[in-house]
Backbone as JSON, one array per atom type, in Angstrom:
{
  "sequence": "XXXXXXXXXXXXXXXXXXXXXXXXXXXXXXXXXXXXXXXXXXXXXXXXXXXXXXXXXXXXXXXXXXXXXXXXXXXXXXXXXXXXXXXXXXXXXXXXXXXXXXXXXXXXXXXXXXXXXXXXXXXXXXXXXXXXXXXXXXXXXXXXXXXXXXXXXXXXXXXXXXXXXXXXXXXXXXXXXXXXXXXXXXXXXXXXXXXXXXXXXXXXXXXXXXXXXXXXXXXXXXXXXXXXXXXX",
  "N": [[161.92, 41.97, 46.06], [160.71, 43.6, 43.76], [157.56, 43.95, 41.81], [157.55, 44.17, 38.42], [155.52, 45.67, 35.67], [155.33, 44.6, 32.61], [154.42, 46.5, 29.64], [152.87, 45.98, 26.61], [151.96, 47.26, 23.14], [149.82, 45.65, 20.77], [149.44, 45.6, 17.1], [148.79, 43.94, 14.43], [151.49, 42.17, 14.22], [152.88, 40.15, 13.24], [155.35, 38.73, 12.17], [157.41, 39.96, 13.73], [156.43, 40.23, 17.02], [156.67, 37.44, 18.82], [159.51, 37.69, 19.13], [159.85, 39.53, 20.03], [158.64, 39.38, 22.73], [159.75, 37.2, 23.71], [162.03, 38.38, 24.18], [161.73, 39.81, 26.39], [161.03, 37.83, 27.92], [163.5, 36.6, 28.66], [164.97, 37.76, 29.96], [167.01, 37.8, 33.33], [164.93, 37.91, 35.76], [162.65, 38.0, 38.32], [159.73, 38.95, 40.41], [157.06, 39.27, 37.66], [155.31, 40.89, 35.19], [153.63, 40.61, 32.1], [151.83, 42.37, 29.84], [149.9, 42.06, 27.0], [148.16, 44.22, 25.14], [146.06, 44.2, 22.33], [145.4, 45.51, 19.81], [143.53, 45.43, 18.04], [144.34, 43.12, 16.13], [144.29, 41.59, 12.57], [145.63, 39.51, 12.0], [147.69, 36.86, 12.06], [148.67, 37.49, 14.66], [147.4, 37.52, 17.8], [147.23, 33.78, 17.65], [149.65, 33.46, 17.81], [150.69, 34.83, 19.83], [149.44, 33.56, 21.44], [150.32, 31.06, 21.58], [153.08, 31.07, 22.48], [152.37, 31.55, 25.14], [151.17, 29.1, 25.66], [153.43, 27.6, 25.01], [156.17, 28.35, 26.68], [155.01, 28.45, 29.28], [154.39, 31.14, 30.25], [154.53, 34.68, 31.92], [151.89, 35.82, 30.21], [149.71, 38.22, 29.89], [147.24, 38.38, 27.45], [145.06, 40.52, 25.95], [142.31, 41.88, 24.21], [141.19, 44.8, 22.72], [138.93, 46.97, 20.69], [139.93, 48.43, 17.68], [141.68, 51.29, 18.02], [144.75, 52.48, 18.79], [147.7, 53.17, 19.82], [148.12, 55.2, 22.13], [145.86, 54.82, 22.81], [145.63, 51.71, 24.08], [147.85, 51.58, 25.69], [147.32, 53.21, 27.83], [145.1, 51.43, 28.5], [146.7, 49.09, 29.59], [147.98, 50.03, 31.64], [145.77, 50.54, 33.36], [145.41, 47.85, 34.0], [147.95, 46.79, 35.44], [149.6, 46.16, 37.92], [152.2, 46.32, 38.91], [155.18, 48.02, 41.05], [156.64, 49.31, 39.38], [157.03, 50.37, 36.2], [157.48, 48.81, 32.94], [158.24, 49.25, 29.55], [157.68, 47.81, 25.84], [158.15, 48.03, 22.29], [156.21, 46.26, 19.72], [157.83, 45.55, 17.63], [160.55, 45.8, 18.35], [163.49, 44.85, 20.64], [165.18, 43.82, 23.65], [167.99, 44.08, 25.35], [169.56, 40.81, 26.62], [170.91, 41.33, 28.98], [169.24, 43.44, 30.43], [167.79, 43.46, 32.56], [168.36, 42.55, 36.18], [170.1, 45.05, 36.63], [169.8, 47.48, 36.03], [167.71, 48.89, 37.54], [168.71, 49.12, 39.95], [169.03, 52.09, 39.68], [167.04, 53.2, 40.68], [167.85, 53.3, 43.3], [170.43, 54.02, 43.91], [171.0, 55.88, 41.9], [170.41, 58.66, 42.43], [170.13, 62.14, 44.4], [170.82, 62.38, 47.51], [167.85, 61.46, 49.88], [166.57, 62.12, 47.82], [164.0, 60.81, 45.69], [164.02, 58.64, 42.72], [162.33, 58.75, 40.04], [162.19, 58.31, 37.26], [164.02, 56.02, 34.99], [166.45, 56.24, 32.61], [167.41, 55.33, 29.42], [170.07, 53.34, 27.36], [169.27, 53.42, 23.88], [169.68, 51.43, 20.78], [169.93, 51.33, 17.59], [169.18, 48.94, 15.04], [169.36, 47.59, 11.15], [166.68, 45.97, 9.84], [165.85, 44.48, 6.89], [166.41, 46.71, 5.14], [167.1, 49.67, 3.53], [169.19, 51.54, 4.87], [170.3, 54.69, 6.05], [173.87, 54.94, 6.71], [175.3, 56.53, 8.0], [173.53, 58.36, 9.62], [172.4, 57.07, 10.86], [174.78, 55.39, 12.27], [175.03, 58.43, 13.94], [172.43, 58.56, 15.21], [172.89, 56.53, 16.96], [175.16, 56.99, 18.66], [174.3, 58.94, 20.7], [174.15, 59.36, 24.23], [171.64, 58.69, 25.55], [168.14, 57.97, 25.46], [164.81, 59.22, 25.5], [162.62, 57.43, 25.91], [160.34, 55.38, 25.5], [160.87, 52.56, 25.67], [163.04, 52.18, 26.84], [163.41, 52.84, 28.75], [162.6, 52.55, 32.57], [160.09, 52.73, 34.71], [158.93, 54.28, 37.53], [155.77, 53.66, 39.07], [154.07, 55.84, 40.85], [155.0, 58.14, 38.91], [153.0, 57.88, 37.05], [150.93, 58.79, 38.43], [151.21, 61.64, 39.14], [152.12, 62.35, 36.6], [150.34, 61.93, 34.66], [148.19, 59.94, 32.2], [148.66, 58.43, 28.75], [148.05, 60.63, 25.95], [145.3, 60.42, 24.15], [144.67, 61.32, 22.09], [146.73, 61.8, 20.13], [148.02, 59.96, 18.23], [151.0, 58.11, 18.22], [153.07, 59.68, 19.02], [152.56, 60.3, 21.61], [153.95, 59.32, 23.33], [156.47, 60.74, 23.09], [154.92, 63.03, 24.3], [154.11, 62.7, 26.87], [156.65, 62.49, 28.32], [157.33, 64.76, 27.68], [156.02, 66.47, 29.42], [156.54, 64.95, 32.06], [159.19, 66.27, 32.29], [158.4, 68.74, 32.44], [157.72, 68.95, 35.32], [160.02, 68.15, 35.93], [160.64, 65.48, 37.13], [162.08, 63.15, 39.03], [165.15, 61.91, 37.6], [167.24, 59.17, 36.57], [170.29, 57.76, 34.85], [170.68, 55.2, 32.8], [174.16, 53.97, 31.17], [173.81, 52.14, 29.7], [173.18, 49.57, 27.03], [169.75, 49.76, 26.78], [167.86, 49.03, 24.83], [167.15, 47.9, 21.76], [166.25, 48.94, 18.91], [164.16, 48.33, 16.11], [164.84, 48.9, 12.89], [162.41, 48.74, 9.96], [160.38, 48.14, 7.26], [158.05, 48.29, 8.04], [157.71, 50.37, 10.25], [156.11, 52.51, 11.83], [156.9, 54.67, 12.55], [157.87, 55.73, 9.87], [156.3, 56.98, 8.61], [156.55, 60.51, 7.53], [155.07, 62.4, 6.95], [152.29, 62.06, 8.42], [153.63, 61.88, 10.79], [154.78, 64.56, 11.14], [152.25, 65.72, 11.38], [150.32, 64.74, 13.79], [152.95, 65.84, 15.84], [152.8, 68.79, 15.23], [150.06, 69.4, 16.54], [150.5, 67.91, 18.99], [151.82, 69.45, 20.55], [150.39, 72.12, 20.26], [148.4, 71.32, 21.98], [150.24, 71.4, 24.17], [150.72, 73.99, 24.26], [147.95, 75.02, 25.07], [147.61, 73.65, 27.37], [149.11, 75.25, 29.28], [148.57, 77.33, 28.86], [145.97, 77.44, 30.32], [147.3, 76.77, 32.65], [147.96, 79.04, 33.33]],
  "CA": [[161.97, 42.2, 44.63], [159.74, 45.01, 43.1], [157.08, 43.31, 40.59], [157.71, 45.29, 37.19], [154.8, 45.38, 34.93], [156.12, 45.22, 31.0], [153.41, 46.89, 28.61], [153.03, 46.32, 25.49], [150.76, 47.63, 22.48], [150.29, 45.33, 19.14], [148.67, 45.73, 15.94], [149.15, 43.3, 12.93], [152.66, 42.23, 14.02], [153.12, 38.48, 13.29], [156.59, 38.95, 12.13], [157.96, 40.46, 15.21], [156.19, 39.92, 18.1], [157.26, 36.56, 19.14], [160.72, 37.87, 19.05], [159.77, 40.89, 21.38], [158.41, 39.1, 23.73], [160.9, 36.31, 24.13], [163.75, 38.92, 24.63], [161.52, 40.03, 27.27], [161.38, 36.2, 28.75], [164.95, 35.88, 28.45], [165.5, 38.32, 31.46], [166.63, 37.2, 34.72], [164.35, 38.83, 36.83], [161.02, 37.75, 38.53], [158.38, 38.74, 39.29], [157.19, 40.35, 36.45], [153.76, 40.61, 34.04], [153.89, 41.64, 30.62], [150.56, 43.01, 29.84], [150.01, 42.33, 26.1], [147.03, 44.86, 24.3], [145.56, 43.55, 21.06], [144.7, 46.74, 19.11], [142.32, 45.0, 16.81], [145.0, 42.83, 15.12], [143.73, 40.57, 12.09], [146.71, 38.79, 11.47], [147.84, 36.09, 12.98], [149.5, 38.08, 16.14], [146.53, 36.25, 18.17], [147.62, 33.06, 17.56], [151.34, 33.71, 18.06], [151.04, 35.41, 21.13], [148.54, 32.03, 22.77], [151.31, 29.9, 21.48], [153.93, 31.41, 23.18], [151.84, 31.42, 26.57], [150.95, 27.75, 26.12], [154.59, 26.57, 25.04], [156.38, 28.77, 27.83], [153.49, 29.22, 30.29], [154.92, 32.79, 29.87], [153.56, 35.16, 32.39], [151.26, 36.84, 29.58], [148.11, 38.49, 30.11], [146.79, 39.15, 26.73], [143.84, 41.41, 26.0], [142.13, 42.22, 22.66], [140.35, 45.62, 22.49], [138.88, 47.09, 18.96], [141.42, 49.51, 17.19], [142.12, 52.43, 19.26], [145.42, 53.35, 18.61], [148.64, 52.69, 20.58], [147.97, 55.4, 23.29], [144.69, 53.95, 24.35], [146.22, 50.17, 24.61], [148.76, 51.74, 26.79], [146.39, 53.4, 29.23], [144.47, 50.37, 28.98], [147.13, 48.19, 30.08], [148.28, 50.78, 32.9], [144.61, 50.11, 34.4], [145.79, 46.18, 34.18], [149.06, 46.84, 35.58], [149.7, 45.66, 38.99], [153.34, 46.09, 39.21], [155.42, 48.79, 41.13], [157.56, 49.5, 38.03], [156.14, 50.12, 34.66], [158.65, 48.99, 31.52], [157.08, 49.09, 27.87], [158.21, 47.67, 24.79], [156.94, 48.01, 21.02], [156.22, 44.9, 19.09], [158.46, 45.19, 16.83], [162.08, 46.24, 19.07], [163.94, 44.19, 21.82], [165.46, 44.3, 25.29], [168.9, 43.28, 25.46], [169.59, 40.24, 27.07], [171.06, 41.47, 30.46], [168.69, 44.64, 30.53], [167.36, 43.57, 33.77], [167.63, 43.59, 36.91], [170.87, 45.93, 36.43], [168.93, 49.08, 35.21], [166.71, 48.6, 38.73], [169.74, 49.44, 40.56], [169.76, 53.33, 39.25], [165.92, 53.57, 41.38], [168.24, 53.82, 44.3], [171.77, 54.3, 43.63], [170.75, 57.15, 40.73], [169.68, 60.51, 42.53], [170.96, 63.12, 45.06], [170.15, 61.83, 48.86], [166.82, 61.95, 49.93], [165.67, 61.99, 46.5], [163.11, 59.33, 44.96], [163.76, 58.71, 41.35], [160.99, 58.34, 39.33], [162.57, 57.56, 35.51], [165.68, 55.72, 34.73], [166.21, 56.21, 30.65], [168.88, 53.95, 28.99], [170.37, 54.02, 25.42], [168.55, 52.73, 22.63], [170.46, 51.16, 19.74], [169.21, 51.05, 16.09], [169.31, 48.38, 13.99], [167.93, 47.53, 9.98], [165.72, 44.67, 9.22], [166.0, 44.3, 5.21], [165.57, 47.97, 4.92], [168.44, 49.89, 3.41], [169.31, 52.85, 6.11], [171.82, 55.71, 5.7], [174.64, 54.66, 7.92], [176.06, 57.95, 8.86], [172.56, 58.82, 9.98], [172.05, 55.2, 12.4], [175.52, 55.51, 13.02], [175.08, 58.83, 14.67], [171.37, 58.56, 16.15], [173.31, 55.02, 18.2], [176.27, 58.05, 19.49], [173.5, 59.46, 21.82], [173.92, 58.81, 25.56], [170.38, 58.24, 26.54], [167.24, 58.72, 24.97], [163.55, 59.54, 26.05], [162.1, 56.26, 25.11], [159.59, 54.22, 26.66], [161.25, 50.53, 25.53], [164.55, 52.17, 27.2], [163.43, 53.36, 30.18], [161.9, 52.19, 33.51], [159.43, 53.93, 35.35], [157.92, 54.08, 39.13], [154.01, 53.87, 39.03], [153.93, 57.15, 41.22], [155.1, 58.47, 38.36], [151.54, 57.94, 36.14], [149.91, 59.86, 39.32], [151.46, 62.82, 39.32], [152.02, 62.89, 35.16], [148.94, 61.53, 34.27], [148.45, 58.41, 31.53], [149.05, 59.17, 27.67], [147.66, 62.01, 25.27], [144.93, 59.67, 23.11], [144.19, 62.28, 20.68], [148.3, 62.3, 19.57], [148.84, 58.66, 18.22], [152.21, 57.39, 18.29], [153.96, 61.0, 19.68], [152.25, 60.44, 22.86], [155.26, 59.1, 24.73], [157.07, 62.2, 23.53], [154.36, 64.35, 25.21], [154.18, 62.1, 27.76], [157.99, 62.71, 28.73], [157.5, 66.48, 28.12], [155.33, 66.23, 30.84], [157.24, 65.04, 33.03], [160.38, 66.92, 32.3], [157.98, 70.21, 33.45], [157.08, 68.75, 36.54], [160.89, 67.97, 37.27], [160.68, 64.1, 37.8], [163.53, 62.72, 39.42], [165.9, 61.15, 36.27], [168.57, 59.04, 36.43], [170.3, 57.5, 33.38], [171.77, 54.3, 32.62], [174.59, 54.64, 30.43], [174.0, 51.04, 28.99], [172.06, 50.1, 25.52], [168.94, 48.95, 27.42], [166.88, 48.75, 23.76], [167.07, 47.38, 20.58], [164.9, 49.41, 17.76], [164.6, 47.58, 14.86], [164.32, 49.4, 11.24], [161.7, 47.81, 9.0], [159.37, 49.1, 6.34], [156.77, 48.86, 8.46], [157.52, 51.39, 11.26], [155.1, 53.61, 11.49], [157.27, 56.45, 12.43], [158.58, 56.27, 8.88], [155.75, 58.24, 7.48], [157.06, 61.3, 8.19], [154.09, 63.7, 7.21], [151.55, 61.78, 9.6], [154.84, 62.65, 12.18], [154.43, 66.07, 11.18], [150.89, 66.35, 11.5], [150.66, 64.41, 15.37], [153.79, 66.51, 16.24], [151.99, 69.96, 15.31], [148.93, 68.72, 17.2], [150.9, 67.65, 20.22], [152.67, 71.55, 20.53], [149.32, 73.01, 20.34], [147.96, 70.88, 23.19], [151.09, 71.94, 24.93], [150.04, 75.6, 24.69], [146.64, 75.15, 25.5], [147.82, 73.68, 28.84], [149.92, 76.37, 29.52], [147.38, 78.71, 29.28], [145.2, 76.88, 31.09], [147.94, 76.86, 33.51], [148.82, 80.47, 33.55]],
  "C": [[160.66, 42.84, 44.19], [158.65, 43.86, 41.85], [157.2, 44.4, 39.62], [156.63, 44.65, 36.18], [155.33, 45.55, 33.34], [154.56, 45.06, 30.39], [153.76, 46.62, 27.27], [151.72, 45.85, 24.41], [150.96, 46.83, 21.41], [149.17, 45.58, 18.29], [149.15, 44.96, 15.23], [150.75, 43.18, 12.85], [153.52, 40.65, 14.22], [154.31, 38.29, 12.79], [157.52, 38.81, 12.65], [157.45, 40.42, 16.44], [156.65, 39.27, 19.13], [158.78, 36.56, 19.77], [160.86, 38.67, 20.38], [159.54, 40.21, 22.66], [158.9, 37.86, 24.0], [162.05, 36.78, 24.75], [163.18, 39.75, 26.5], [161.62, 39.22, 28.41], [162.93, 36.14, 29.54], [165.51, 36.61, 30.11], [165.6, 38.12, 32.4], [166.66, 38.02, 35.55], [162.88, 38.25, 36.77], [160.81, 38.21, 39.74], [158.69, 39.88, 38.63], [155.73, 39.6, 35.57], [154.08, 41.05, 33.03], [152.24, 41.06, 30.19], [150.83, 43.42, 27.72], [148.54, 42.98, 25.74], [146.84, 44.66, 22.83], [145.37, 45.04, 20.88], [143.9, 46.31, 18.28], [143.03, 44.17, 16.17], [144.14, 42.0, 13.99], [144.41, 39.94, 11.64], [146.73, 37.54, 12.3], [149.12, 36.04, 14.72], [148.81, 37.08, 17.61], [147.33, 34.74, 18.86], [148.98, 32.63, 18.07], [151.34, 33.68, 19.24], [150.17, 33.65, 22.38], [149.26, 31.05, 22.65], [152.31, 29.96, 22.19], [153.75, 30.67, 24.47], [151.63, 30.04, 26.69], [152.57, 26.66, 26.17], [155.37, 26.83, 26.49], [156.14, 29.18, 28.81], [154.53, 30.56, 30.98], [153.68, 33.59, 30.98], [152.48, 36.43, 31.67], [150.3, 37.09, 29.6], [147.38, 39.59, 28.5], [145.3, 39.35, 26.48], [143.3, 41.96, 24.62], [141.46, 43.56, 22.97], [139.94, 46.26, 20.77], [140.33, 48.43, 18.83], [141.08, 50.97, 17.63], [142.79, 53.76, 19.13], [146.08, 53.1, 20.0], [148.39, 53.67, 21.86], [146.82, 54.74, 24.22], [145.2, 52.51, 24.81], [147.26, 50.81, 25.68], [147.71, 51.94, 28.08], [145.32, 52.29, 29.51], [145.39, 49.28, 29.75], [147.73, 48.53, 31.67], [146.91, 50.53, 34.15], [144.72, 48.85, 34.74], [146.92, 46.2, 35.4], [149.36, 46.52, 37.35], [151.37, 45.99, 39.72], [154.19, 47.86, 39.91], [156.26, 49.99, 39.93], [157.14, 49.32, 36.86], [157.71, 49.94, 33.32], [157.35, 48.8, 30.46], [158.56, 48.36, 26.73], [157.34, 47.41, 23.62], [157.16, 46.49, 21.0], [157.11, 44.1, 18.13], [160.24, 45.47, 17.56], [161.99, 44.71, 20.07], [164.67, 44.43, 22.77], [166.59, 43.52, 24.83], [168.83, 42.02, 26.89], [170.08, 41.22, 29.49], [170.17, 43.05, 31.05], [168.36, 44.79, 32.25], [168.84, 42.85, 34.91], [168.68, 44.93, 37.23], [170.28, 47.75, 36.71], [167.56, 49.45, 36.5], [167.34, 49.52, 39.56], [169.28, 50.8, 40.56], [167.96, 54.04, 40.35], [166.68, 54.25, 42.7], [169.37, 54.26, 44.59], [171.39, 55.56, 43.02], [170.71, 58.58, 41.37], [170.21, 60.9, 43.77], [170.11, 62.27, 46.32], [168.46, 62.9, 49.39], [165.82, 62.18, 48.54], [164.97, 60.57, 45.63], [163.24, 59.57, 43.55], [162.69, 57.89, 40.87], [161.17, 57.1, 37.82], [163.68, 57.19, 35.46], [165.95, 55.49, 33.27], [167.08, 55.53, 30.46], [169.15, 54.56, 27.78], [169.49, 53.36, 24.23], [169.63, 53.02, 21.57], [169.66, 50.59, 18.59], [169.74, 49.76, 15.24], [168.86, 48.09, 12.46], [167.81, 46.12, 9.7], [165.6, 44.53, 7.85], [165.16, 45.57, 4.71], [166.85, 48.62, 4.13], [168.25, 51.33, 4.25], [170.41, 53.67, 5.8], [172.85, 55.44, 7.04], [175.41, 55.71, 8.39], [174.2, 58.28, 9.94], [172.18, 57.8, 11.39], [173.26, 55.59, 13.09], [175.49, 57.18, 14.25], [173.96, 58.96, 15.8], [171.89, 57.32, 17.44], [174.21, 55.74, 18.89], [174.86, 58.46, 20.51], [173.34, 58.63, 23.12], [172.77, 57.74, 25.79], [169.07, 58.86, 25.59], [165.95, 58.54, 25.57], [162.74, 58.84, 25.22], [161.74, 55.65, 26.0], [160.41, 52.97, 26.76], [162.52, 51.02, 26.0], [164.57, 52.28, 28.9], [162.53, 52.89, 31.41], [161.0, 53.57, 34.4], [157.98, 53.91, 36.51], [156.77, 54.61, 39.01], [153.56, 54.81, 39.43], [153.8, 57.69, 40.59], [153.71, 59.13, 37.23], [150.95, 58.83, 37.12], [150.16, 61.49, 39.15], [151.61, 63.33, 37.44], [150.67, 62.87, 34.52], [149.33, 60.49, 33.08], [148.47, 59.34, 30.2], [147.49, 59.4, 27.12], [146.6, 60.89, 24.51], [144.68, 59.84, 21.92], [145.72, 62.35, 19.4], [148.91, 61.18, 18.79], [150.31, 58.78, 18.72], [153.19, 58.82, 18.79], [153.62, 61.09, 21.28], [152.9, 59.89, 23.74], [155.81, 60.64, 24.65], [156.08, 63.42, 24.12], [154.28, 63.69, 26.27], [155.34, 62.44, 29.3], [158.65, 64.33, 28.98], [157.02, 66.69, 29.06], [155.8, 66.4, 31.75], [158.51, 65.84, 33.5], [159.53, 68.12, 33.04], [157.43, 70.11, 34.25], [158.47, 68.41, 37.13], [161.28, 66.51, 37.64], [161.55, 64.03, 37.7], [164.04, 61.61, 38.11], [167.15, 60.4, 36.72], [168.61, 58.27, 35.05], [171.35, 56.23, 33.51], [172.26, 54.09, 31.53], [174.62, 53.06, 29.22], [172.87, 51.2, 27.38], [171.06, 48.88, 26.22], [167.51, 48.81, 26.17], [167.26, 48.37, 22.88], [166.19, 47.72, 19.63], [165.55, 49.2, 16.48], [163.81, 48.68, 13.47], [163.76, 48.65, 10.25], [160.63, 48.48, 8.05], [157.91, 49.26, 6.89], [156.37, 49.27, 9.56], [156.54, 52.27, 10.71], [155.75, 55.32, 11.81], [158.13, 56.49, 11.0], [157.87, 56.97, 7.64], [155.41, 59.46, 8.2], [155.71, 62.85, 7.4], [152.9, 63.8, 8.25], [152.65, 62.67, 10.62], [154.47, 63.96, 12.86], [153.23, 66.45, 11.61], [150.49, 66.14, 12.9], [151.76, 65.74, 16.05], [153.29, 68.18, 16.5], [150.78, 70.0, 16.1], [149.35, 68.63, 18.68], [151.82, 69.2, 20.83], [151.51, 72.13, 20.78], [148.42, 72.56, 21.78], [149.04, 71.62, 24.49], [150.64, 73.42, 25.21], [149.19, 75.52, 25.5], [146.91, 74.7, 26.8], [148.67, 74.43, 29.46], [149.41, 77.33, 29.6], [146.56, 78.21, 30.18], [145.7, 76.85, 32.73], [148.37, 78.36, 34.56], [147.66, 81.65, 34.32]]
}
């Protein structure tokens, strides 16, 4: 059995946390670390998270660093990370119950013979938290196969060698450059057609301020060039 390292980045999320990382518990599959990164919280996330570890001596290894910003807690926890298999999940989403070790399977079953898969993506399914949401809009973003999502997808540690660790300059878009990445290098994909996430809608996503979005997004395109020339 493969150890799978689960990452994950928090900030000020005493709410949801607890939740996240219970649905992570709940999975039967061991071993396994989940590698929690403090981003500076001042809430009572802290607290939460040492309660957890003392009620369910939970295998959690949490870590405070000052505020950062979600790509550096990632690449900080990737230097922690011990495990052949990297999963992530935010603070505020969850893992369905049977996520594991199912979605393992597609490492070797998934890809053409002779081929090593690297990424196995899943579906991610939306839900709202006392938000009001346009339901044509949820309902069709939950129609999509598979999406290019860290908290969906598994992904062989090789993988960080040859992509390299995330963008720090890009906040919160730096999975999706992350994933562009890899797509132009080719990494072996397979896809499991299950809903291996749970993203929860709440007023205090941060991808719902959509001019920051814009402004990261334009930012992360221009880096793209520049390594393309750099390339060329």
């Amino acid at each position: 059995m493969k150890l799978i390292s689960v990452i994950m980045a928090t900030y000020n999320r005493e709410s949801y946390i607890q939740g996240a990382l219970e649905s992570i518990l709940r999975q039967n599959y061991a071993p396994m670390e989940i590698i929690v990164i403090d981003d500076g919280s001042t809430d009572r996330t802290p607290e939460i998270v040492a309660g957890l570890i003392e009620q369910r001596a939970a295998p959690i290894r949490y870590v405070r660093q000052e505020n950062q910003g979600q790509p550096s807690a990632f690449n900080h926890a990737l230097r922690l990370a011990r495990g052949e298999i990297i999963a992530f999940l935010d603070d505020d989403d969850l893992w369905p119950a049977d996520r594991l070790p199912t979605q393992l399977d597609y490492f070797v079953q998934g890809g053409r013979p002779g081929e090593e898969i690297g990424i196995v993506l899943g579906k991610k399914d939306y839900f709202a938290d006392g938000v009001k949401v346009n339901d044509a809009e949820m309902a069709a973003a939950n129609q999509r196969p598979y999406r290019y999502s860290l908290g969906a997808a598994l992904l062989a540690r090789w993988v960080f060698e040859r992509v390299g660790v995330f963008d720090e300059h890009i906040g919160y878009v730096s999975d999706w450059d992350w994933f562009a990445r890899a797509r132009a290098l080719e990494i072996p994909t397979a896809i499991d057609p299950r809903i291996t996430l749970l993203g929860r809608i709440h007023a205090g996503n941060i991808t719902q301020n959509r001019e920051l979005g814009a402004k990261l997004t334009v930012e992360m395109i221009r880096r793209h060039m520049r390594r393309k020339e750099d390339q060329a």
